[in-house]
KEKE-3310 file (N, C-alpha, C; in steps of 0.2 Angstrom, whole numbers, plus 5000, padded with zeros to 4 digits):
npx = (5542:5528:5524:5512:5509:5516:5509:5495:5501:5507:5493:5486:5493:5492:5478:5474:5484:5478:5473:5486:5500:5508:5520:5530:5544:5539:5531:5539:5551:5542:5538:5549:5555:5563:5560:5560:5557:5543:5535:5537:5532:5518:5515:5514:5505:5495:5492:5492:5496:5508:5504:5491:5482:5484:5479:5465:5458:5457:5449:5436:5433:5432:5421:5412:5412:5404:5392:5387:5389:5390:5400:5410:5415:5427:5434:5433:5443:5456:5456:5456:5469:5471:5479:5472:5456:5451:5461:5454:5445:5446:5453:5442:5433:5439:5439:5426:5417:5407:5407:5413:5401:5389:5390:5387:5374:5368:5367:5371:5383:5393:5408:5424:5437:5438:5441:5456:5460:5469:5480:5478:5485:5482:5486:5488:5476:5470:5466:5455:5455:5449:5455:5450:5449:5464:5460:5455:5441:5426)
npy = (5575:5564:5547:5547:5558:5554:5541:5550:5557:5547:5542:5552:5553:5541:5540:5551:5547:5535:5531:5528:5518:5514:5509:5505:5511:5524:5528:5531:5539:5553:5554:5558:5549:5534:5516:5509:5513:5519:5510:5501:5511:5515:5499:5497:5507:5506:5492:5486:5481:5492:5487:5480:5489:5500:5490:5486:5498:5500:5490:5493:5507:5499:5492:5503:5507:5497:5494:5509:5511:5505:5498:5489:5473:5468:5479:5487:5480:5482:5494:5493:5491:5475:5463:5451:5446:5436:5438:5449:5445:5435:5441:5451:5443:5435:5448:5453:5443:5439:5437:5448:5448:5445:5455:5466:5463:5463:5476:5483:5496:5494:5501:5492:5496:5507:5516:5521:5515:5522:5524:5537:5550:5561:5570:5562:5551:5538:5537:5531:5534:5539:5538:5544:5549:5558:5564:5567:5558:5558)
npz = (5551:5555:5554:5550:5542:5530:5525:5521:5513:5503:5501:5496:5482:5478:5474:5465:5453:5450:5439:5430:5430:5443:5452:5463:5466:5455:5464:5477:5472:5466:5480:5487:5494:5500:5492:5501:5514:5511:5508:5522:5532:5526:5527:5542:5547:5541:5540:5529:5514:5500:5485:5488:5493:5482:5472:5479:5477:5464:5461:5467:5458:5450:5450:5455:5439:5434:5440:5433:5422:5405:5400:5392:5399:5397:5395:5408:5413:5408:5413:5425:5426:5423:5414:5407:5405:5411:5423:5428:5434:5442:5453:5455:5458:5472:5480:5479:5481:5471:5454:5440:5430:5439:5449:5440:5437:5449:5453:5462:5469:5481:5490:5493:5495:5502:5513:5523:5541:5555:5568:5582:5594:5606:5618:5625:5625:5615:5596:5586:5567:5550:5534:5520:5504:5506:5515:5531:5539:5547)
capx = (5536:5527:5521:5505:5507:5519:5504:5492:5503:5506:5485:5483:5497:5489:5471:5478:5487:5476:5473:5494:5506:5509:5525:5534:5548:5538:5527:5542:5553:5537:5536:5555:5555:5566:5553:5558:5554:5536:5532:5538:5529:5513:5512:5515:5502:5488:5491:5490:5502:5504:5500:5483:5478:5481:5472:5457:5457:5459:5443:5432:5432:5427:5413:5407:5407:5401:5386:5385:5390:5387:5406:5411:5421:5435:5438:5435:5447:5460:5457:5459:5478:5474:5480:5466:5449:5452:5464:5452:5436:5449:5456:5435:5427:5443:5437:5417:5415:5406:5411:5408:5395:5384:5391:5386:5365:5363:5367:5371:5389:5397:5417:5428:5446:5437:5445:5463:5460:5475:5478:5483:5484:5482:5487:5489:5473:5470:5459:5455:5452:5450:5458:5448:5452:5468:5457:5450:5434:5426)
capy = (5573:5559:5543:5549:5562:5551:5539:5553:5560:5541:5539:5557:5553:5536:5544:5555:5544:5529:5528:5526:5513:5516:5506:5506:5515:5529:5534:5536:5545:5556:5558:5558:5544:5529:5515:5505:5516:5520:5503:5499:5516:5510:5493:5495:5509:5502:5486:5482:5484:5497:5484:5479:5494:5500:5486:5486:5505:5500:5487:5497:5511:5496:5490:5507:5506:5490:5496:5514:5511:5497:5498:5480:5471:5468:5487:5489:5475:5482:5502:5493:5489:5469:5461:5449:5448:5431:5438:5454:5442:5431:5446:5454:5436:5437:5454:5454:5436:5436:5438:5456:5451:5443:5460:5471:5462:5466:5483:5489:5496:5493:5501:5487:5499:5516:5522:5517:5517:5524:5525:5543:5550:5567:5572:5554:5548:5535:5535:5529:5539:5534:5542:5544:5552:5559:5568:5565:5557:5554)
capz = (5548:5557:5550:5548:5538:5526:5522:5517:5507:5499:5500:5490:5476:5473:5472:5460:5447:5451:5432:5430:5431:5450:5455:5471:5462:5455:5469:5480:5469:5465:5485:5488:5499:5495:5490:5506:5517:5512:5509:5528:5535:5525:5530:5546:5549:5539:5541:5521:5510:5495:5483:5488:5493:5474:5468:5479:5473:5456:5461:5471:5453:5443:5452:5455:5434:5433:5440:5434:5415:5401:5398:5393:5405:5396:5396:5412:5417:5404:5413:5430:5425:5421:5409:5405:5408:5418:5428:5433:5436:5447:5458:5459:5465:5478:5484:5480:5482:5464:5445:5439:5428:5443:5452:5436:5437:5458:5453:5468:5469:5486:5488:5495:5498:5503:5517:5527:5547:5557:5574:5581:5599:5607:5624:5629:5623:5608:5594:5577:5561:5544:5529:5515:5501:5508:5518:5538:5540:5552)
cpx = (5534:5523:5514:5502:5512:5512:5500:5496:5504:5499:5484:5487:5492:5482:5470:5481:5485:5477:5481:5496:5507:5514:5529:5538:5545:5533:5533:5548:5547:5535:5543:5557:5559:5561:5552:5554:5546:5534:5532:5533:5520:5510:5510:5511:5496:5487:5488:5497:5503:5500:5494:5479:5477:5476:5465:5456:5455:5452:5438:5430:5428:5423:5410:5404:5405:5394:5382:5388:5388:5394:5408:5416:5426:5439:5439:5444:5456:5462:5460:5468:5477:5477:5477:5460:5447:5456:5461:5446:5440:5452:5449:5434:5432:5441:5431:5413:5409:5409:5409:5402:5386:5384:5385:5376:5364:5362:5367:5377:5392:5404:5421:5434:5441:5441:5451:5461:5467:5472:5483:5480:5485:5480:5487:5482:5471:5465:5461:5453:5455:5453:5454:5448:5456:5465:5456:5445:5431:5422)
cpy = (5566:5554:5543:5553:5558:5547:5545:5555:5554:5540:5546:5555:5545:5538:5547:5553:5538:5526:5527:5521:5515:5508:5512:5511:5523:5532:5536:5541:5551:5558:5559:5557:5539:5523:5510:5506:5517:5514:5501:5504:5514:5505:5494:5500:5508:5496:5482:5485:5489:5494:5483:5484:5499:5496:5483:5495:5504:5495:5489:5503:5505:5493:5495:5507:5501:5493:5504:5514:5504:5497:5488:5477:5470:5473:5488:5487:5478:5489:5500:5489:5479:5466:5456:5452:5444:5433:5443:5451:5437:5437:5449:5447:5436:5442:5455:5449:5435:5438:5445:5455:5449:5450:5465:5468:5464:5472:5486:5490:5499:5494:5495:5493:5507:5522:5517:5520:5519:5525:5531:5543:5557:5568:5567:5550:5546:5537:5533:5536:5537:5542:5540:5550:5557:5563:5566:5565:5555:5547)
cpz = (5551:5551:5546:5541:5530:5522:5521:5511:5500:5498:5494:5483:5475:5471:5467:5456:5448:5444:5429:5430:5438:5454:5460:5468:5462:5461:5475:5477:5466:5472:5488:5496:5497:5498:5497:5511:5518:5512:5516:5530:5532:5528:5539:5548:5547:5540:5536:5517:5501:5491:5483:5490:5485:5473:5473:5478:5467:5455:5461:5464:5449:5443:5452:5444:5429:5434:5435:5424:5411:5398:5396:5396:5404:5396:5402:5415:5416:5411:5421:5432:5425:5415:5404:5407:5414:5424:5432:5436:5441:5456:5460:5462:5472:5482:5485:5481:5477:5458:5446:5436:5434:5445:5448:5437:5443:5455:5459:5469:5479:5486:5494:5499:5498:5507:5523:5534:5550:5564:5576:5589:5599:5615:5628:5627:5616:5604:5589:5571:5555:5538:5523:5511:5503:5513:5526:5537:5545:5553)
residu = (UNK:UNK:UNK:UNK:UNK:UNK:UNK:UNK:UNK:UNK:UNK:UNK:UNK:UNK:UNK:UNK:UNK:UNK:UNK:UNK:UNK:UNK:UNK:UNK:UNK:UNK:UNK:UNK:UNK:UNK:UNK:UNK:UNK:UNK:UNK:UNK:UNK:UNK:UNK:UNK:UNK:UNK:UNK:UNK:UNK:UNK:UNK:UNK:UNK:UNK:UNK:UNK:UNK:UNK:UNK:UNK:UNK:UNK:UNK:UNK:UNK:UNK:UNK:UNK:UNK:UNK:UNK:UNK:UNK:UNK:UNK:UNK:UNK:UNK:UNK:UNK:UNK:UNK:UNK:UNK:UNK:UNK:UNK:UNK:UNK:UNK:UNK:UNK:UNK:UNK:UNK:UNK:UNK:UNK:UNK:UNK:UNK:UNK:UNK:UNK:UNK:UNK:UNK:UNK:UNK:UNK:UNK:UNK:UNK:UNK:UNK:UNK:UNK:UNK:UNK:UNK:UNK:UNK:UNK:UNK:UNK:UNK:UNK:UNK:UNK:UNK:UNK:UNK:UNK:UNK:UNK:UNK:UNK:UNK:UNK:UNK:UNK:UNK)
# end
């Protein structure tokens, strides 16, 4: 199995249990991998580490219901695994360069962590192509 098809299968499981506890641990015993491994195969083909690709996953949902619900933001904060509300309004300004609730008034929901690029080859020539939802996009 090459490196390639490792990350999908790491990109479908976390799309798939996003709403979970999602430690390093359990997604590779859950893809019967040991956890050093995916994490090095990850980083080193995305060029992000699981971590933050969880959590701008875990962003990118609570933006979209920032804009598409009147949920109140400490639930979101809560549904996107933080523990406060100041630590999830600290970790959104980091990735949306405002608060959510300036966010939640544009209304316009923009996804930060949508899709992973990968570089792949075929019959000696390069390309790019992105992984979204464990899927190929083009």
């Amino acid at each position: 199995m090459n490196n390639n098809t490792v990350v999908e299968k790491i990109v479908d499981y976390i799309e798939t249990h996003i709403n979970e506890d999602l430690s390093l641990d359990k997604i590779a015993k859950a893809l019967n991998y040991s956890k050093f491994y995916i994490a090095r195969i990850f980083t080193e083909e995305t060029k992000c580490t699981l971590y933050k690709y969880i959590q701008g996953c875990r962003l990118s949902l609570a933006a979209q219901k920032l804009v598409e619900t009147e949920q109140p933001i400490v639930e979101i904060a809560y549904e996107a695994h933080y523990d406060s509300q100041q630590a999830f309004t600290l970790a959104f300004k980091q990735l949306y360069e405002c608060t959510p609730n300036i966010y939640r008034k544009n209304g316009v929901f923009y996804p930060k962590q949508s899709k992973i690029c990968m570089m792949g080859s075929f019959h000696g020539y390069s390309f790019m192509y992105h992984l979204a939802g464990g899927k190929l996009a083009a």
